[in-house]
Backbone as CSV, one residue per row, in Angstrom:
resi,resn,N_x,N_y,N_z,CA_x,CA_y,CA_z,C_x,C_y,C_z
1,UNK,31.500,17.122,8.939,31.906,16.834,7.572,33.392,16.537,7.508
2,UNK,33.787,15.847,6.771,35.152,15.665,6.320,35.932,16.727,5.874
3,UNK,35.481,17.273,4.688,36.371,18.726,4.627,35.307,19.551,3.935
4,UNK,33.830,19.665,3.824,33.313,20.636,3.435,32.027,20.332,4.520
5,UNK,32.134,21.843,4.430,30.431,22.767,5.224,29.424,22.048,4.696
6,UNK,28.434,21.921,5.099,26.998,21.415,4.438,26.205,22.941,4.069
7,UNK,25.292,22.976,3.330,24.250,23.979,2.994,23.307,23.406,2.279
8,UNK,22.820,23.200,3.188,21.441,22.383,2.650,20.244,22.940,1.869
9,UNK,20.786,24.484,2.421,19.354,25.199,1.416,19.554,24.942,0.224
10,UNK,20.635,24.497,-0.573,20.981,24.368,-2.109,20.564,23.035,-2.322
11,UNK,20.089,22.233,-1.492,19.463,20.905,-2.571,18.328,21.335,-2.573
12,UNK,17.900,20.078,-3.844,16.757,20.918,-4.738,15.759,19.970,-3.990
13,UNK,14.475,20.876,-3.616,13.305,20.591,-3.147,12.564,19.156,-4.275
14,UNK,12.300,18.986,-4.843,12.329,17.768,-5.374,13.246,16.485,-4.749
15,UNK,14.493,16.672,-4.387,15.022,15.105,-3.840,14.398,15.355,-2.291
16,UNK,14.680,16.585,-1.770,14.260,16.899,-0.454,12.665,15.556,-0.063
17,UNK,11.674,16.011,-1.015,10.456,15.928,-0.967,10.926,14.031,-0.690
18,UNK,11.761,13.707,-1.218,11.745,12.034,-1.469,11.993,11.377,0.044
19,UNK,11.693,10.073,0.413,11.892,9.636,1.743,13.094,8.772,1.787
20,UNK,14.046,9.130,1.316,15.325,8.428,0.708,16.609,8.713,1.323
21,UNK,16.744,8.897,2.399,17.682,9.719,2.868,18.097,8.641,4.189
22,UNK,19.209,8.987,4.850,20.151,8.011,5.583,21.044,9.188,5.989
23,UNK,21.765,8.846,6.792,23.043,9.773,7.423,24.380,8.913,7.195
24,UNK,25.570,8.942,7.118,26.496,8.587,7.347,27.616,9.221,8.312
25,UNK,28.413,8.038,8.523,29.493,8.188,9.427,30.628,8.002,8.567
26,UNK,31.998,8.105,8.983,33.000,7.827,8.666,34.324,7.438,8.808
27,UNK,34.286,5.941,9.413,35.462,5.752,10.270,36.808,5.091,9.302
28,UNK,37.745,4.930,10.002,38.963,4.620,9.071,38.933,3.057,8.914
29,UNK,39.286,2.556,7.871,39.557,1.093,7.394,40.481,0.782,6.840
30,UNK,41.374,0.067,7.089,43.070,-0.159,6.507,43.126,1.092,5.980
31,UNK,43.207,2.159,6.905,43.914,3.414,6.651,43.022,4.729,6.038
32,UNK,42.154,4.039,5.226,41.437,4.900,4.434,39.872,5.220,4.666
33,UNK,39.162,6.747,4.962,37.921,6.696,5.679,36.962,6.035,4.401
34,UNK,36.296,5.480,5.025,34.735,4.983,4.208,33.799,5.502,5.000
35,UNK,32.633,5.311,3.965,31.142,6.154,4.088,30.203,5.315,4.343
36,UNK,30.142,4.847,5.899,28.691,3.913,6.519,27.461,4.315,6.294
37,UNK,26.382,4.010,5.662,25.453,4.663,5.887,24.962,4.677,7.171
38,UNK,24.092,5.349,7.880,23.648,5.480,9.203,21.426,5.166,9.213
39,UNK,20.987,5.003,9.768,19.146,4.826,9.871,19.407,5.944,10.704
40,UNK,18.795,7.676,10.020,17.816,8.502,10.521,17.199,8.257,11.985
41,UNK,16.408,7.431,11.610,15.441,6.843,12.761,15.787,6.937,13.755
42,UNK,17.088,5.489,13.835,17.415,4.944,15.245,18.918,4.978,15.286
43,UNK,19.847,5.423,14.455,21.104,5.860,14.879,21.679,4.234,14.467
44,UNK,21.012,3.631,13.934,21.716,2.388,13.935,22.002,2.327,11.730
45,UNK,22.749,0.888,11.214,22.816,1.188,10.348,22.293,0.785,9.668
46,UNK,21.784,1.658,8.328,21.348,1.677,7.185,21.580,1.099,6.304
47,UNK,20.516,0.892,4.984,21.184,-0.104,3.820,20.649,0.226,2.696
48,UNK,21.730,0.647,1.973,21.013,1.330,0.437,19.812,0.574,-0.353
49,UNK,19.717,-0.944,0.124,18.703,-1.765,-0.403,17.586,-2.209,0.497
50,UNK,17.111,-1.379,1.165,15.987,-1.451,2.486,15.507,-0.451,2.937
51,UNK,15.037,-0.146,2.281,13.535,1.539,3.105,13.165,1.534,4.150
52,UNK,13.186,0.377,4.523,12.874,0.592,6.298,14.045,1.231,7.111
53,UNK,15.509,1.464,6.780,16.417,2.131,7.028,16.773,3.589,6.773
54,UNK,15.510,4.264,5.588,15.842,5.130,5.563,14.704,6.309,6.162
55,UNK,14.822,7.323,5.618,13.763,8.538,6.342,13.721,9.909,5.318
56,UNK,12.623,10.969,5.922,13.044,12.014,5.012,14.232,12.842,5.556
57,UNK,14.104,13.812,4.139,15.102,14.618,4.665,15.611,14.830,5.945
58,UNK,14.338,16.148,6.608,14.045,16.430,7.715,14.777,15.934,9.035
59,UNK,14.249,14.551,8.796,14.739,13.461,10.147,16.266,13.642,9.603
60,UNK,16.792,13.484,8.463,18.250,13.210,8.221,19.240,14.157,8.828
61,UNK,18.649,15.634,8.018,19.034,16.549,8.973,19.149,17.110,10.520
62,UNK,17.935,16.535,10.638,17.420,16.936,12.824,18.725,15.898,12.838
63,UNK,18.909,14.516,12.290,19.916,13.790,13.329,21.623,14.315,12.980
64,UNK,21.435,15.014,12.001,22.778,15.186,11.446,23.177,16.754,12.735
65,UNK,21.785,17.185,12.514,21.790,18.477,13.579,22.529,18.085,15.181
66,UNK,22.045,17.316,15.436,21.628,16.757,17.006,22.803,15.769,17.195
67,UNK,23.728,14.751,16.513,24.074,13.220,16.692,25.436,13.779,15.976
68,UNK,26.286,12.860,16.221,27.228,13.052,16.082,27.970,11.900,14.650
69,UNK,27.052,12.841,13.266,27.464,11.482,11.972,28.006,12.842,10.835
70,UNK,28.395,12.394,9.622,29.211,12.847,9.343,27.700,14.028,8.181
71,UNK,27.106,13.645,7.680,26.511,14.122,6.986,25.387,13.107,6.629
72,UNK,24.248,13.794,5.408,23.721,13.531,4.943,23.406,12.941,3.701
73,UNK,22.953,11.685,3.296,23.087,10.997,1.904,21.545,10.640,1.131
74,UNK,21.807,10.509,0.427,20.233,10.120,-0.516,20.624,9.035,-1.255
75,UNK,19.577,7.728,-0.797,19.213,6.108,-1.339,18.880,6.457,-2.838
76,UNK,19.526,6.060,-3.904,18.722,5.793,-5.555,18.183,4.614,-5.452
77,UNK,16.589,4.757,-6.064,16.224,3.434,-6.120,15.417,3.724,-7.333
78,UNK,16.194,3.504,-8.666,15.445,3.836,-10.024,14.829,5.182,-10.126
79,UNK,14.229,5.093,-10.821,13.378,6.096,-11.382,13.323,7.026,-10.270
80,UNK,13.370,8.451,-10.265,13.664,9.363,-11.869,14.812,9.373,-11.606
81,UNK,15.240,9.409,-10.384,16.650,10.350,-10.378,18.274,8.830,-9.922
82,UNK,18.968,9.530,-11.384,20.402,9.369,-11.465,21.856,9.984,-10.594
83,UNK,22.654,9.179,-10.155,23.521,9.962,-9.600,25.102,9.945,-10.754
84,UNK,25.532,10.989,-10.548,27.015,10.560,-11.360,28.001,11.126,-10.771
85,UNK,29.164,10.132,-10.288,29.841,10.829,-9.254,31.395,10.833,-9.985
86,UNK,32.150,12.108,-10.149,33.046,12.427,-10.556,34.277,12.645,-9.653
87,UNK,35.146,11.747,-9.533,36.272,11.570,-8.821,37.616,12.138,-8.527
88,UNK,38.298,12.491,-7.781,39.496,13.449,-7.821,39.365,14.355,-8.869
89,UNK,38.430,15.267,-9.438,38.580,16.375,-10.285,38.407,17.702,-9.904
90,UNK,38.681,17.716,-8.583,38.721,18.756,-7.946,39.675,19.609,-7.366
91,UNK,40.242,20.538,-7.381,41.271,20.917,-6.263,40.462,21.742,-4.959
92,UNK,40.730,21.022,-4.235,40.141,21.077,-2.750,40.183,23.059,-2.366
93,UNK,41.916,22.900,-2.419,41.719,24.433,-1.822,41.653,25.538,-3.185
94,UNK,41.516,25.182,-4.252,41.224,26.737,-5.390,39.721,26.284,-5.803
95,UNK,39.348,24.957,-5.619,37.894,24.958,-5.989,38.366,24.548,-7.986
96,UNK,39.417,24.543,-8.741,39.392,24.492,-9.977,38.957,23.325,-10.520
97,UNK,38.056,22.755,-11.323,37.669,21.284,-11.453,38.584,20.926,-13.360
98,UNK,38.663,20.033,-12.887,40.363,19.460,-13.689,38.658,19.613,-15.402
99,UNK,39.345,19.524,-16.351,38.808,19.769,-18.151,38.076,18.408,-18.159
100,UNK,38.072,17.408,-17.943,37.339,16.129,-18.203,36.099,15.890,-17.486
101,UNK,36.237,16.721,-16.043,34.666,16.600,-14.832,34.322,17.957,-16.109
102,UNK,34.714,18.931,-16.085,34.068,19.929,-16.822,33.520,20.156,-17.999
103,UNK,34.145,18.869,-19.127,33.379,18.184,-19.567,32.049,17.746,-19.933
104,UNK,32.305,16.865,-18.782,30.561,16.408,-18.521,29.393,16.839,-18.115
105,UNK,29.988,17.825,-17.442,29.125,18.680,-16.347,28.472,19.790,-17.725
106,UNK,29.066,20.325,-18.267,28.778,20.769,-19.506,27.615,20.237,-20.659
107,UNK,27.821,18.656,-20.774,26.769,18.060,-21.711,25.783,17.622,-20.521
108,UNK,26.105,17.231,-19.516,24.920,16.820,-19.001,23.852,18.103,-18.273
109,UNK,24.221,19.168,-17.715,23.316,20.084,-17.441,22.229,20.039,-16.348
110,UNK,23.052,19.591,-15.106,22.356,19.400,-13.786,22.578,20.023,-13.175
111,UNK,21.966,19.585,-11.943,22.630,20.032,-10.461,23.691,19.517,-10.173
112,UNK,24.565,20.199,-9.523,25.861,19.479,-9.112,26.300,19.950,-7.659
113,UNK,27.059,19.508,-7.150,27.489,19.445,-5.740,28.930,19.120,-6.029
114,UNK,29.693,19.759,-4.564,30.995,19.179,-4.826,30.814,18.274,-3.019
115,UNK,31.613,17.123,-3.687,31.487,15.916,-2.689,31.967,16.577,-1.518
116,UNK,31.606,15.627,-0.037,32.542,15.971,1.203,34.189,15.864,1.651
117,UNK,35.054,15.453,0.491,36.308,15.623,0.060,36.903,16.654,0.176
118,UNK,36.149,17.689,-1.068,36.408,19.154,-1.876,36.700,18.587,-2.637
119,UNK,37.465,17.336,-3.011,38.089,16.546,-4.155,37.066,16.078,-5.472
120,UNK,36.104,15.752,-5.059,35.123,15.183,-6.715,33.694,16.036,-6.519
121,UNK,32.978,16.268,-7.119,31.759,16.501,-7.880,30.649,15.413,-7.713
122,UNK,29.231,15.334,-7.666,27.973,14.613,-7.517,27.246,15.104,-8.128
123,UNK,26.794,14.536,-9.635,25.974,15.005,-10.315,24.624,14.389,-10.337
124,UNK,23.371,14.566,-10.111,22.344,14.369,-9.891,21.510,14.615,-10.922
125,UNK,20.975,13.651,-11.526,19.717,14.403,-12.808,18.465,13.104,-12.910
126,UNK,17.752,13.303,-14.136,16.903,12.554,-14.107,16.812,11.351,-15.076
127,UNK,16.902,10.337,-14.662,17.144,9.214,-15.989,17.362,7.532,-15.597
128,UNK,17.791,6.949,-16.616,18.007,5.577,-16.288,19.199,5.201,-16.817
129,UNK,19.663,4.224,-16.207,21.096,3.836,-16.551,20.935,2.790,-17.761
130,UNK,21.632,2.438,-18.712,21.190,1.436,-19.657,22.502,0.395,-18.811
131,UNK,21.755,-1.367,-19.385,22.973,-2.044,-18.271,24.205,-1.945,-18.531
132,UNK,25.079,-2.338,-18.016,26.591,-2.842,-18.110,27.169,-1.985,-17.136
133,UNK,28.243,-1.280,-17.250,29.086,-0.597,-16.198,28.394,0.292,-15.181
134,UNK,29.212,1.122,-14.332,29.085,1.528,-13.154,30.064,2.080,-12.773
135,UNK,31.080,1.906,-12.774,31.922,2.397,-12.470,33.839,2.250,-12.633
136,UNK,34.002,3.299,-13.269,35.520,2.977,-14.315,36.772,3.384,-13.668
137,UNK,36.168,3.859,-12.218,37.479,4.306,-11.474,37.613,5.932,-11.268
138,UNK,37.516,6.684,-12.176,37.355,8.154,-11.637,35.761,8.922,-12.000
139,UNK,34.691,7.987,-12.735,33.200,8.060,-12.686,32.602,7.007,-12.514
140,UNK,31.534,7.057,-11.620,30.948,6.248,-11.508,29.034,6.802,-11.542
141,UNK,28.634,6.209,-12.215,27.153,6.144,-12.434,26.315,4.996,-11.913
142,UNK,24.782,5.577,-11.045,24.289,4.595,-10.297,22.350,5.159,-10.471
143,UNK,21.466,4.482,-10.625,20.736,4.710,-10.365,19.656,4.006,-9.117
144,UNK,20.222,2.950,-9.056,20.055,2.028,-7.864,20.556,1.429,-6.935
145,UNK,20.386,1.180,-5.591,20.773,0.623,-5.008,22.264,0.806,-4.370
146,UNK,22.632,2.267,-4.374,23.709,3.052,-4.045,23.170,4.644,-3.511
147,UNK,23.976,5.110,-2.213,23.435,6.057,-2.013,24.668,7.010,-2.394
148,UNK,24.481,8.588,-2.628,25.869,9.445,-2.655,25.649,10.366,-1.117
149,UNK,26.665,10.718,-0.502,26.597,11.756,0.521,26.103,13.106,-0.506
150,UNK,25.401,13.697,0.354,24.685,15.042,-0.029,25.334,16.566,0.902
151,UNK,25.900,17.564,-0.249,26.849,18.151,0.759,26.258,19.361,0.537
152,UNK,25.096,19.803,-0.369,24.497,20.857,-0.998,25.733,22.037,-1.223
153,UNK,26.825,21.961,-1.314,27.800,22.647,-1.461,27.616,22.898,-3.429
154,UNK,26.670,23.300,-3.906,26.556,23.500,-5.068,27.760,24.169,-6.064
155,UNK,27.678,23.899,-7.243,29.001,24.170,-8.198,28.565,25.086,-8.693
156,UNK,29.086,25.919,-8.912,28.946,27.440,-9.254,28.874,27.056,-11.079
157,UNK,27.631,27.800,-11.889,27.734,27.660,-13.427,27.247,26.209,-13.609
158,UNK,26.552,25.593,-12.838,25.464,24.664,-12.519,23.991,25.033,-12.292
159,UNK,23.046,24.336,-12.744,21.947,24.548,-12.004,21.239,24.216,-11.041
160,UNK,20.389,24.691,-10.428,19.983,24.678,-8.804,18.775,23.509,-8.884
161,UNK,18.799,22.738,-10.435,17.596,21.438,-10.596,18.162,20.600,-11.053
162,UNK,17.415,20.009,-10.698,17.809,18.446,-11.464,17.052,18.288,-12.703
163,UNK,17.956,17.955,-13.794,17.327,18.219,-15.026,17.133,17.101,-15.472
164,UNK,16.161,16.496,-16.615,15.892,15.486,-17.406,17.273,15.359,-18.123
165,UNK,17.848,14.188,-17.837,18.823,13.776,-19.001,19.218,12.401,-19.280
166,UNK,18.265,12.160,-19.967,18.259,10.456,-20.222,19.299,10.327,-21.287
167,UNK,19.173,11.207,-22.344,20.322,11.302,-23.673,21.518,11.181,-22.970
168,UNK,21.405,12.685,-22.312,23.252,13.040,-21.985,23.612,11.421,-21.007
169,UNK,22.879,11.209,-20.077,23.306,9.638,-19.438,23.653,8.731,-20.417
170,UNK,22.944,8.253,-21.497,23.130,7.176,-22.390,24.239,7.478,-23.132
171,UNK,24.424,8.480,-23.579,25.718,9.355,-24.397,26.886,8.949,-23.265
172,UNK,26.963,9.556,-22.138,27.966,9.280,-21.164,28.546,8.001,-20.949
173,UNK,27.018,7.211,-20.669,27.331,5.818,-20.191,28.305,4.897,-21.538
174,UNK,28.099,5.250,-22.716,28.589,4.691,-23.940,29.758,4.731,-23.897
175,UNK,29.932,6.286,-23.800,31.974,7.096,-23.754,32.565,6.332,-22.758
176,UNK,31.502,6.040,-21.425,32.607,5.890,-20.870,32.639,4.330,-20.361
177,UNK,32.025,3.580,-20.737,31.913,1.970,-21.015,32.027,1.405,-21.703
178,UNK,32.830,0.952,-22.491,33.079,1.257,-23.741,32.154,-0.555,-23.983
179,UNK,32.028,-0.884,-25.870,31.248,-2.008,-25.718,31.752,-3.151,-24.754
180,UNK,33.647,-3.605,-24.982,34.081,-4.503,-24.325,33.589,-4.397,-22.391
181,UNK,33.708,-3.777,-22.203,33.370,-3.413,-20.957,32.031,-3.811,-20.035
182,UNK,31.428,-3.618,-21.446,29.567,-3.439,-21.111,29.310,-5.564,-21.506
183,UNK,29.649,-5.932,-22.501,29.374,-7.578,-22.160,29.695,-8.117,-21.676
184,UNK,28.974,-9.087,-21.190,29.432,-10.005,-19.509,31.055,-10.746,-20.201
């Protein structure tokens, strides 16, 4: 991992159950690490838009166990489950998450994780994105065709499910896309 432990017993058996999963690596690019996805399978790479690249859990873990990649990630591909990933709102070494991730985390009422940083938050629930934005720079929301690293490093005063939240998403997605934003 980059700077956090994995504990996998804290993801919730529901994404577990899904065959959506990939490994990543993380090498440096003009300076700054990025997140390759990796194929389970065959050690070769993965693609958030191709199932034949990915695997279950299980395999994600045995290779994350065994191979030398950085962690474990989960493919969105629509329905049910949403990701929402909350950016630098973290302080790495007190764990304090800055009033605006805390916020959200508050109306929306999921599972949460803190990323492989220590730096941002991964909120996971159940829903659909309505169109237009994605991403505003310190949140980003995805239900397709994007995977998040999975660090089961759960947020304490969170819950251990992934909850239905189609409202709190549509509510979110509004605040934080605003109309100009959202038409082509």
């Amino acid at each position: 991992m980059i700077g956090m432990e994995n504990n996998f017993h804290n993801i919730p058996k529901e994404l577990k159950e899904q065959p959506n999963w990939v490994n990543w690596i993380s090498p440096k690019r003009n300076g700054k690490s990025t997140k390759i996805p990796v194929n389970p399978k065959t050690g070769g790479f993965a693609k958030s838009n191709d199932p034949s690249t990915w695997a279950t859990f299980d395999e994600a873990s045995s290779r994350y166990e065994s191979d030398h990649v950085a962690g474990v990630g989960f493919v969105f591909t629509s329905s049910p489950f949403c990701g929402i990933d909350l950016d630098h709102c973290r302080d790495s070494e007190t764990g304090v998450i800055k009033a605006w991730a805390k916020k959200i985390m508050r109306n929306v009422k999921t599972y949460a994780e803190v990323s492989p940083s220590g730096t941002g938050v991964h909120l996971i629930c159940k829903g659909e994105l309505p169109p237009g934005g994605r991403n505003s720079g310190r949140v980003e929301m995805y239900d397709t065709g994007r995977y998040f690293t999975v660090t089961g490093q759960h947020v304490e005063g969170t819950p251990l499910l992934i909850s239905d939240a189609q409202k709190e998403i549509e509510n979110l997605h509004k605040c934080i896309f605003t109309e100009e934003e959202v038409t082509p």
